[in-house]
Jmol script that loads the backbone (N, CA, C; Angstrom):
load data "model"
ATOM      1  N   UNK A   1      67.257 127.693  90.314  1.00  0.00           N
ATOM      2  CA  UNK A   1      67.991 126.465  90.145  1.00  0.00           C
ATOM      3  C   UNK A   1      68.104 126.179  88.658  1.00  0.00           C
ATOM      4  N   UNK A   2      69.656 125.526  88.204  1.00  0.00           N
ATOM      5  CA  UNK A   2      69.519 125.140  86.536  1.00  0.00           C
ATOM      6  C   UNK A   2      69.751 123.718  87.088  1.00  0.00           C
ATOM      7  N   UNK A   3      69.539 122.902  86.027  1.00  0.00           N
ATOM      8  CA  UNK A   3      69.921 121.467  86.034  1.00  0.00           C
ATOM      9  C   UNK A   3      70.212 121.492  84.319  1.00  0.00           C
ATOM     10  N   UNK A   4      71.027 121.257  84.258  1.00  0.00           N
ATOM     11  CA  UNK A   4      71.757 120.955  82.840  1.00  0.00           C
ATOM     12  C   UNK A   4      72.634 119.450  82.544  1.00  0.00           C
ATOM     13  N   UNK A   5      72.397 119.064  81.544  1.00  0.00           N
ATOM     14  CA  UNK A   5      72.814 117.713  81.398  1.00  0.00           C
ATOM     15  C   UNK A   5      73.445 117.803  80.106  1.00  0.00           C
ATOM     16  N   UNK A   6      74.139 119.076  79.602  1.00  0.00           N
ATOM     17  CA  UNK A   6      74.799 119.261  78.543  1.00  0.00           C
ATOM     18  C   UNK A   6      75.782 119.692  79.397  1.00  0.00           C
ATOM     19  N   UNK A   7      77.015 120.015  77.678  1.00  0.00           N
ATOM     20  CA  UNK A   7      77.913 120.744  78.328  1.00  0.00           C
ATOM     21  C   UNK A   7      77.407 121.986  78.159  1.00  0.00           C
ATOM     22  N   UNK A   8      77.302 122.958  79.275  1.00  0.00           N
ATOM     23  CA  UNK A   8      76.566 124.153  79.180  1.00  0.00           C
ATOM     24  C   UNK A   8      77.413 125.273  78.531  1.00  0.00           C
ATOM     25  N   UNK A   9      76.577 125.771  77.790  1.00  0.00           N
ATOM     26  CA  UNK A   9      76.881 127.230  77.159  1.00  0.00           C
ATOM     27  C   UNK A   9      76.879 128.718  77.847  1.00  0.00           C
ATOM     28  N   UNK A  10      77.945 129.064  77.778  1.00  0.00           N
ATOM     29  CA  UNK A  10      78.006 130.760  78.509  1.00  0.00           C
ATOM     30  C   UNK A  10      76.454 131.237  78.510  1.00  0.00           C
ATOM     31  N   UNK A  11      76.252 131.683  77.333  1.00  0.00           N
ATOM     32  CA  UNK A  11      75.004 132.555  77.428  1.00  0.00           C
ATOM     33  C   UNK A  11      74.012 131.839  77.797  1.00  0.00           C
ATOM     34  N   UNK A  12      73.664 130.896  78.138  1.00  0.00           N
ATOM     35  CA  UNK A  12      72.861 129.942  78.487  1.00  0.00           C
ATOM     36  C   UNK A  12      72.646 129.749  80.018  1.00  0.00           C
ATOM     37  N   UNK A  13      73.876 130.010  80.838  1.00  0.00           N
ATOM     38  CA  UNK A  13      74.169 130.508  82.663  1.00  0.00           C
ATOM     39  C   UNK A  13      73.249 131.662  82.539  1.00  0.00           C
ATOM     40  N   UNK A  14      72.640 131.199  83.704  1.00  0.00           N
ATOM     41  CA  UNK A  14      71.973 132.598  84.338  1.00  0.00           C
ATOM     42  C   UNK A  14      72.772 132.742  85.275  1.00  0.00           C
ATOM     43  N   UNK A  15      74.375 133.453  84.826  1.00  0.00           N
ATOM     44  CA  UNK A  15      75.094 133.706  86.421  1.00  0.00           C
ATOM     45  C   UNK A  15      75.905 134.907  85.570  1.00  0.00           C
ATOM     46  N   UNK A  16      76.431 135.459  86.897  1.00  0.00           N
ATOM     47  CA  UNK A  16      77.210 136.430  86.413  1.00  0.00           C
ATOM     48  C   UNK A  16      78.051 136.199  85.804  1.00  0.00           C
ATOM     49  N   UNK A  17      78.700 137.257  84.765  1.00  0.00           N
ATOM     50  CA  UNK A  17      79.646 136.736  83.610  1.00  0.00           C
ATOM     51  C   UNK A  17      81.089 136.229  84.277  1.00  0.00           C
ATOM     52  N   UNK A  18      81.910 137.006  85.184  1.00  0.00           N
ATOM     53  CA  UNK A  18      82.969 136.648  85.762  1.00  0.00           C
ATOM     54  C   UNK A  18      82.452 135.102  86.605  1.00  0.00           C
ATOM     55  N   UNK A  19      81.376 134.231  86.968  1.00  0.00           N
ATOM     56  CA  UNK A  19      81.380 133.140  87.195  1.00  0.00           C
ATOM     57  C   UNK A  19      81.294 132.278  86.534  1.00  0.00           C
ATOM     58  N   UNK A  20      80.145 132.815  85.629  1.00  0.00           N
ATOM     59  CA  UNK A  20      80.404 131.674  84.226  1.00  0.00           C
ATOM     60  C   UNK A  20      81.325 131.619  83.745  1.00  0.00           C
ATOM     61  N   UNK A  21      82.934 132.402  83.696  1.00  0.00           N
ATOM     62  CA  UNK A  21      83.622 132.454  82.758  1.00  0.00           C
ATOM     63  C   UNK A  21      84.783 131.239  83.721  1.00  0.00           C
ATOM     64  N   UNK A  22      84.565 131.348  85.511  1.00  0.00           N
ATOM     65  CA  UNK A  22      85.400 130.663  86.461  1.00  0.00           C
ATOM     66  C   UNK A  22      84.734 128.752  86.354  1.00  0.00           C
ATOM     67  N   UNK A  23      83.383 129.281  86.308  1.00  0.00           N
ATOM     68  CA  UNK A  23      83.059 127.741  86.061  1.00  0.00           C
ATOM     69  C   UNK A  23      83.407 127.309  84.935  1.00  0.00           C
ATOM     70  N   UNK A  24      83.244 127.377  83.952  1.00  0.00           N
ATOM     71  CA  UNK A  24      83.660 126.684  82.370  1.00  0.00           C
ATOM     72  C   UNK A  24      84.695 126.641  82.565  1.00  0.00           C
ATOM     73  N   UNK A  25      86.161 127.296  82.950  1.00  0.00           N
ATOM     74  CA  UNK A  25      87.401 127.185  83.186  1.00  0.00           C
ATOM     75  C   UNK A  25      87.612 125.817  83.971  1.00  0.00           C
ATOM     76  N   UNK A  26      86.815 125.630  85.159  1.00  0.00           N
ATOM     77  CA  UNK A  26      87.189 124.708  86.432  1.00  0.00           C
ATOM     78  C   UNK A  26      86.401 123.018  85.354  1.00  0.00           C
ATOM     79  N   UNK A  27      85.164 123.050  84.850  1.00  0.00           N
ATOM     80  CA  UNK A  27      84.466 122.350  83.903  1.00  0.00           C
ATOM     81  C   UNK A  27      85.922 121.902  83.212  1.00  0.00           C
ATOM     82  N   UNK A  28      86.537 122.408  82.319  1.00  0.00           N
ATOM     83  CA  UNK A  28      87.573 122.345  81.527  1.00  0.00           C
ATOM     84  C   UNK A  28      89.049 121.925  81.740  1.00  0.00           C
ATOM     85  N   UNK A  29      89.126 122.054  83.160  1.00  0.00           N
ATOM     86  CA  UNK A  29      90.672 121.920  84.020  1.00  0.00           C
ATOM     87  C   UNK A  29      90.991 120.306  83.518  1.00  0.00           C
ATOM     88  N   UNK A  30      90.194 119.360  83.719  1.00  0.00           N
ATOM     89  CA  UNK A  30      91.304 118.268  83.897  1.00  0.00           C
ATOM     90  C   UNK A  30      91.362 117.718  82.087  1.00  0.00           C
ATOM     91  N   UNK A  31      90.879 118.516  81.587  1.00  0.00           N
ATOM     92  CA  UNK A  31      91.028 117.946  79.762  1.00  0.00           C
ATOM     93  C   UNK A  31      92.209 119.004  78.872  1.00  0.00           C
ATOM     94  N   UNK A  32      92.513 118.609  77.982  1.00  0.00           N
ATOM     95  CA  UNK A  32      93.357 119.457  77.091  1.00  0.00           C
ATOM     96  C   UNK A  32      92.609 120.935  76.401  1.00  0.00           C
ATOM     97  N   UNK A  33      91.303 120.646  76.347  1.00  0.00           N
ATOM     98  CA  UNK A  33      90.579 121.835  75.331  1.00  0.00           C
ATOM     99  C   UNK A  33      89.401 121.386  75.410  1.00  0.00           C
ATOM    100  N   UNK A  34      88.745 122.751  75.190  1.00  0.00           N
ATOM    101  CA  UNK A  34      87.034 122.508  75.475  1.00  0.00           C
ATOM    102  C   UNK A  34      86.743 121.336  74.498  1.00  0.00           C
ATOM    103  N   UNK A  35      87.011 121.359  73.512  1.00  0.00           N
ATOM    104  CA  UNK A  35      86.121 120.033  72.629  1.00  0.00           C
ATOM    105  C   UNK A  35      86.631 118.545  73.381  1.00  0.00           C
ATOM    106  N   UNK A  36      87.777 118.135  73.557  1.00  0.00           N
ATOM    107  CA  UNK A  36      87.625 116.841  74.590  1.00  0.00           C
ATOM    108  C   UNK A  36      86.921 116.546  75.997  1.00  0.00           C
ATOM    109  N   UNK A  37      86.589 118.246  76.181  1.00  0.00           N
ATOM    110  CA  UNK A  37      85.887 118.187  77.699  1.00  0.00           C
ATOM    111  C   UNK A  37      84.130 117.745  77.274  1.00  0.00           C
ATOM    112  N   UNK A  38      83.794 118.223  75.965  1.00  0.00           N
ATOM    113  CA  UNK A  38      82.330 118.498  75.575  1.00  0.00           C
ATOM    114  C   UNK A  38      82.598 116.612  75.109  1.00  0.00           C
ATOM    115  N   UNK A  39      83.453 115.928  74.528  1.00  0.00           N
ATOM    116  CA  UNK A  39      83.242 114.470  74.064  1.00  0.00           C
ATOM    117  C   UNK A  39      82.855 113.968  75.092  1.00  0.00           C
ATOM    118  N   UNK A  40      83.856 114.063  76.879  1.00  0.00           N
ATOM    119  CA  UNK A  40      83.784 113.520  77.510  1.00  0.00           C
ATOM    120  C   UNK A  40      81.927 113.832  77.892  1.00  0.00           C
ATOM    121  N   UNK A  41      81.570 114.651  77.522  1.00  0.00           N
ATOM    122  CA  UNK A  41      79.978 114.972  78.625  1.00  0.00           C
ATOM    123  C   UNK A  41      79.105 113.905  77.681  1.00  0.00           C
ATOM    124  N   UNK A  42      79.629 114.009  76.282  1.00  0.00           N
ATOM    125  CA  UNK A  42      78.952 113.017  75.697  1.00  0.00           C
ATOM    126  C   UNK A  42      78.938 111.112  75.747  1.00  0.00           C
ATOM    127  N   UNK A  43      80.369 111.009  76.217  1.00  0.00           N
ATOM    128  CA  UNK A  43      80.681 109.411  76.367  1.00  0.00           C
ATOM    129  C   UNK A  43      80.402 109.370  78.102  1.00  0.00           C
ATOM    130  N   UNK A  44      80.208 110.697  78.887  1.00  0.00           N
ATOM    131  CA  UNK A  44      80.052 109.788  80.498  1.00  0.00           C
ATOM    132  C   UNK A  44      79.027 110.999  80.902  1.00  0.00           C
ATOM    133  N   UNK A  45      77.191 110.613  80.544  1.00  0.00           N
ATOM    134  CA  UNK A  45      76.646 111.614  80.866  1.00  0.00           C
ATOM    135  C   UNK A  45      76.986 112.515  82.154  1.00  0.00           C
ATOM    136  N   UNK A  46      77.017 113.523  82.532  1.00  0.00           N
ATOM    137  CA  UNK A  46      77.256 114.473  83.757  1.00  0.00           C
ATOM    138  C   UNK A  46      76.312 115.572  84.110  1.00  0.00           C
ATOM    139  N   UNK A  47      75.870 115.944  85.131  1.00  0.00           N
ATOM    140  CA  UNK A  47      74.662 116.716  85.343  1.00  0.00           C
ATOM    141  C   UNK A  47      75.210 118.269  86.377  1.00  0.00           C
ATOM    142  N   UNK A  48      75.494 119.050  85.461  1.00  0.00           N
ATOM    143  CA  UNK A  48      75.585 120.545  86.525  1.00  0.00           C
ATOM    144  C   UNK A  48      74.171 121.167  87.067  1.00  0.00           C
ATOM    145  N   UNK A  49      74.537 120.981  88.327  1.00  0.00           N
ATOM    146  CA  UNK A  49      73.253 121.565  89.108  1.00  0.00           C
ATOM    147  C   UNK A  49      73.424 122.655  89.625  1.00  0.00           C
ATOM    148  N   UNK A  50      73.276 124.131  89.474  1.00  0.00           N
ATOM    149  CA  UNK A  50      73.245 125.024  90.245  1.00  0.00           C
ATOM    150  C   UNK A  50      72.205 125.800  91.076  1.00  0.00           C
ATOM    151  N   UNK A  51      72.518 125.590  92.480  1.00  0.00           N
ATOM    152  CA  UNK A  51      71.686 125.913  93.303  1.00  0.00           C
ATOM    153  C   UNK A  51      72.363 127.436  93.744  1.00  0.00           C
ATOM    154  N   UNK A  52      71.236 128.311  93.788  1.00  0.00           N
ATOM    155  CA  UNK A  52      71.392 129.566  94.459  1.00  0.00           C
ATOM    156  C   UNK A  52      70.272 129.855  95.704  1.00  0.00           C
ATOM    157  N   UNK A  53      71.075 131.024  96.050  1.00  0.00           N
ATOM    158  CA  UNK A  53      70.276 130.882  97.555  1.00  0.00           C
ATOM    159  C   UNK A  53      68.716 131.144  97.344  1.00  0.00           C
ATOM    160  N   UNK A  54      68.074 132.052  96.284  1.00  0.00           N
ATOM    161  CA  UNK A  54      67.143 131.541  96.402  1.00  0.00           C
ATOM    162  C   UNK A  54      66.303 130.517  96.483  1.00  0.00           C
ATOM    163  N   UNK A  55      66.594 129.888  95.957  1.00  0.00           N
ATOM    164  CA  UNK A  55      66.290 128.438  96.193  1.00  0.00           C
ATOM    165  C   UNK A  55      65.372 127.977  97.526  1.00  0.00           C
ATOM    166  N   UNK A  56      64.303 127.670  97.164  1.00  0.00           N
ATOM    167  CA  UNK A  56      63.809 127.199  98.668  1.00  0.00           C
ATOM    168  C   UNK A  56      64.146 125.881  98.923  1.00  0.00           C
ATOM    169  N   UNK A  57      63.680 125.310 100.094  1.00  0.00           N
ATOM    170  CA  UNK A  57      63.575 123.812 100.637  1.00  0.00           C
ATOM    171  C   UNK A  57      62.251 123.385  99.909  1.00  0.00           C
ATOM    172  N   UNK A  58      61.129 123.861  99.948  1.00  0.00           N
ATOM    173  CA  UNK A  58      59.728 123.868  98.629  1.00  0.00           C
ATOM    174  C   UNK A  58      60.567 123.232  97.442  1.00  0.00           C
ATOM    175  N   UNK A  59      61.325 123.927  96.732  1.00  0.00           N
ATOM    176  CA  UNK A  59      61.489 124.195  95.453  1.00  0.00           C
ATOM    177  C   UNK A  59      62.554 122.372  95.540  1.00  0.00           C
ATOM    178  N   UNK A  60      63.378 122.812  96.666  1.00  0.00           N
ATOM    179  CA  UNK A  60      64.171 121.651  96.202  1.00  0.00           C
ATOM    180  C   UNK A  60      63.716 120.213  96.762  1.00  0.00           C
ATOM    181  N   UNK A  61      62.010 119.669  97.581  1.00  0.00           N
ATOM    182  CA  UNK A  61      61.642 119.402  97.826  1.00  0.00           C
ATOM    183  C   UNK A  61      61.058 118.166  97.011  1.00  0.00           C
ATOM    184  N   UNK A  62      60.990 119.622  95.450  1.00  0.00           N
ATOM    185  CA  UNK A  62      60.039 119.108  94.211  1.00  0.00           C
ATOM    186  C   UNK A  62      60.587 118.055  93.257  1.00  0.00           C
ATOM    187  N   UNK A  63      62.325 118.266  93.580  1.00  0.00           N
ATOM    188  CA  UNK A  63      63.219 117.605  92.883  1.00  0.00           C
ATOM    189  C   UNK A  63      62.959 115.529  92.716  1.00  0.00           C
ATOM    190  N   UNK A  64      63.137 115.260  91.493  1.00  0.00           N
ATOM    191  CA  UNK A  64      63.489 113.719  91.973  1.00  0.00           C
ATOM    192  C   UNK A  64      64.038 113.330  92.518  1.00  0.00           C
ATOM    193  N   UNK A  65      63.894 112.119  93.528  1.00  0.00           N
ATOM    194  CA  UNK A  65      65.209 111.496  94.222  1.00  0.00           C
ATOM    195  C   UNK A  65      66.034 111.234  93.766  1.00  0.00           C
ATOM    196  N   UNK A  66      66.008 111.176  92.505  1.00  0.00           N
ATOM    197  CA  UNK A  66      67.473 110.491  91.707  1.00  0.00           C
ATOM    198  C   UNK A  66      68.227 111.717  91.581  1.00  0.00           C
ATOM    199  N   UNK A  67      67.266 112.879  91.651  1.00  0.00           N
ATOM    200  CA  UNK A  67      68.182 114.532  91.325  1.00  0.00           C
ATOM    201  C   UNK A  67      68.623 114.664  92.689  1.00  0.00           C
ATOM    202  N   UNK A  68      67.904 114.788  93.888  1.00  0.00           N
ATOM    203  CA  UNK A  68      67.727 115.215  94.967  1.00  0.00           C
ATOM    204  C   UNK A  68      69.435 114.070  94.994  1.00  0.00           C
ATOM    205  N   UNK A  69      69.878 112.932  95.283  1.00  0.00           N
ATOM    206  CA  UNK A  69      70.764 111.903  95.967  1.00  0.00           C
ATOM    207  C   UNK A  69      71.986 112.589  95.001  1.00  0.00           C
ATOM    208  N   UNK A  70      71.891 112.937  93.510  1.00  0.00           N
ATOM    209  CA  UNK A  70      73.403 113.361  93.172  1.00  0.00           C
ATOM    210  C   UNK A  70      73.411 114.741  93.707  1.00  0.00           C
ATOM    211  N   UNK A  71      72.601 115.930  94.570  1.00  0.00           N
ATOM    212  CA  UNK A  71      73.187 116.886  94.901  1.00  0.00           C
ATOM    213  C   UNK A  71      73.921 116.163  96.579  1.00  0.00           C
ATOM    214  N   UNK A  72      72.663 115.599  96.955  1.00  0.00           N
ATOM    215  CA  UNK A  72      73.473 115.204  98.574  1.00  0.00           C
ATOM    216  C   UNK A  72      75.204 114.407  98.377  1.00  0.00           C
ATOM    217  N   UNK A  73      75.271 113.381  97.458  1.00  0.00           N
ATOM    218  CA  UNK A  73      76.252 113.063  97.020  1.00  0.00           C
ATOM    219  C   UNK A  73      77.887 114.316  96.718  1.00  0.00           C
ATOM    220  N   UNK A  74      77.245 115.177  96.094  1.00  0.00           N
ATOM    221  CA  UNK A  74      78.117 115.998  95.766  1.00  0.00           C
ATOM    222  C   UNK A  74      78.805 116.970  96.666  1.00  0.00           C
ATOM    223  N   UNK A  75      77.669 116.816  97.599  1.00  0.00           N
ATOM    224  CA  UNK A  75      77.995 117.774  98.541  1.00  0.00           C
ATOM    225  C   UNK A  75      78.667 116.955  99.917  1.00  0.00           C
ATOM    226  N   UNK A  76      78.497 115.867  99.812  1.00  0.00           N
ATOM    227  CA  UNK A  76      79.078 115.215 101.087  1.00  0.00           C
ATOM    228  C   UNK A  76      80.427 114.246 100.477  1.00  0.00           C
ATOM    229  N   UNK A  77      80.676 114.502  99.113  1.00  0.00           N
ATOM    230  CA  UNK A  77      81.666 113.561  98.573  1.00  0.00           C
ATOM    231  C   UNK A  77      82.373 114.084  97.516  1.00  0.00           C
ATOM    232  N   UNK A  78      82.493 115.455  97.721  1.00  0.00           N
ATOM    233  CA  UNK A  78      83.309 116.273  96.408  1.00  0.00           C
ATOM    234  C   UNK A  78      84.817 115.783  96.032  1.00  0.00           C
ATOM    235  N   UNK A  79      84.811 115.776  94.694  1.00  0.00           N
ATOM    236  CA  UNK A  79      86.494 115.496  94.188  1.00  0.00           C
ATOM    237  C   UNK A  79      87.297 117.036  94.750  1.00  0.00           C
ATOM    238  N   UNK A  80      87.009 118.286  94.857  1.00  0.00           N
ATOM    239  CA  UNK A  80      87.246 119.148  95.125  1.00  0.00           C
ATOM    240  C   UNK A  80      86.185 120.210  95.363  1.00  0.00           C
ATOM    241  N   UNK A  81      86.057 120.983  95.785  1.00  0.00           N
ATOM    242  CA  UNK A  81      85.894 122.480  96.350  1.00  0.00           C
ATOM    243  C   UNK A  81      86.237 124.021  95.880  1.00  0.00           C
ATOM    244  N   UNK A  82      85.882 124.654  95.386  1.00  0.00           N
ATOM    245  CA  UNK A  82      86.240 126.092  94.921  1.00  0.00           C
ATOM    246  C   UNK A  82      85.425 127.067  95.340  1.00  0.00           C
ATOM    247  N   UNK A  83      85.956 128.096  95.929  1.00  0.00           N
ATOM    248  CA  UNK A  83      85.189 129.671  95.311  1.00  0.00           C
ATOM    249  C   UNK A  83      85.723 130.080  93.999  1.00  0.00           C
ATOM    250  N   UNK A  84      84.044 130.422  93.346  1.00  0.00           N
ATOM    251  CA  UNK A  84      84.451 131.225  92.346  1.00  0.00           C
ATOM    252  C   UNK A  84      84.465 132.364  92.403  1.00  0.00           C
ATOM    253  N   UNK A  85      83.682 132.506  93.851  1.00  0.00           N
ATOM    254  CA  UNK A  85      83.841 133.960  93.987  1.00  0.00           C
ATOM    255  C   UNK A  85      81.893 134.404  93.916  1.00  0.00           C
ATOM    256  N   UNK A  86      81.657 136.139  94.671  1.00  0.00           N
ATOM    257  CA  UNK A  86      80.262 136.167  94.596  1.00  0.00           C
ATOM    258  C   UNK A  86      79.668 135.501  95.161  1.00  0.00           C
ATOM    259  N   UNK A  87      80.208 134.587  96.269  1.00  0.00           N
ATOM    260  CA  UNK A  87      80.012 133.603  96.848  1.00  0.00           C
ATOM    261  C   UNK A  87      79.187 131.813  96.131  1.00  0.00           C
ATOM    262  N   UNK A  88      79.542 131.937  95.201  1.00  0.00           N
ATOM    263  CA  UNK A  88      79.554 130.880  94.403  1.00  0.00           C
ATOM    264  C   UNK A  88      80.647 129.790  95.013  1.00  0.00           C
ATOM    265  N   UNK A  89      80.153 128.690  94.866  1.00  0.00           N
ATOM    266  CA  UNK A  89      81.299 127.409  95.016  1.00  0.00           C
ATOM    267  C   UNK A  89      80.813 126.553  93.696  1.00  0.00           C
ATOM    268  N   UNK A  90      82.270 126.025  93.601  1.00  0.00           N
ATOM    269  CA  UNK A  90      81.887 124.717  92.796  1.00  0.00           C
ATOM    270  C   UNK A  90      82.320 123.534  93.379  1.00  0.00           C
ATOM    271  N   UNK A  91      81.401 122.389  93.759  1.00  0.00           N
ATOM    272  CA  UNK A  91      81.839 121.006  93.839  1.00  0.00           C
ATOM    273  C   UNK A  91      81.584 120.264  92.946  1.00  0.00           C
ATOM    274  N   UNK A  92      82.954 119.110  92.773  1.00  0.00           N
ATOM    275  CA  UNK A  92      83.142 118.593  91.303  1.00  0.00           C
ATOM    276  C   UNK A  92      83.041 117.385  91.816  1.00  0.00           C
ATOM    277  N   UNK A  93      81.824 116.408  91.613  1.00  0.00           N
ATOM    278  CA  UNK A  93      82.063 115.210  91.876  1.00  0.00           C
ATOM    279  C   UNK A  93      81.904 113.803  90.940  1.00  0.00           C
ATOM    280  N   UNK A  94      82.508 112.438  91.307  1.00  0.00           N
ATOM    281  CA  UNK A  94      82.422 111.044  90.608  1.00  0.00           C
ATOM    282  C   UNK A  94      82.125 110.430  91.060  1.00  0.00           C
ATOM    283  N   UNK A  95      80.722 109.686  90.238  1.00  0.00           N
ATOM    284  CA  UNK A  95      80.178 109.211  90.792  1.00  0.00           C
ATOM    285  C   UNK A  95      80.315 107.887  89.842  1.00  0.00           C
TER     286      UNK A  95
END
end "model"
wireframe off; spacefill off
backbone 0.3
color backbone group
């Protein structure tokens, strides 16, 4: 699991390169260019959580409730839906 509360950096994903390269793209979609997308993370904090299947129910057990309620949130109230593929999804949500 990552939990990142920046705008995250390529080499910084522990994911495969063709996903990191689909997520930062989809991250980037509704702004003009990465630097207005990186202002916005700074004027409206935002939290990318990536869960992979390893992941246990243990592990995500350990999480805060305040972490634990924006994944249930995200997942039951997405602005959209994607494969990136590798079986990766991204849900993009506002909260």
């Amino acid at each position: 699991m990552q939990l990142i509360n920046h705008w995250p950096v390529s080499n910084k994903l522990a994911l495969p390169e063709t996903i990191k390269q689909s997520l930062l793209a989809h991250l980037r979609q509704a702004f003009d260019d990465e630097a207005t997308a990186k202002a916005f993370w700074i004027e409206c904090p935002s939290t990318l959580i990536i869960i992979e299947e390893s992941d246990t129910y243990s592990l995500l057990s350990k999480l805060s409730e305040t972490t634990l309620a924006q994944i249930k949130f995200a997942i039951s109230n997405p602005e959209y839906t994607e494969e990136l593929g590798m079986n990766f999804t991204v849900k993009i949500s506002v909260k």
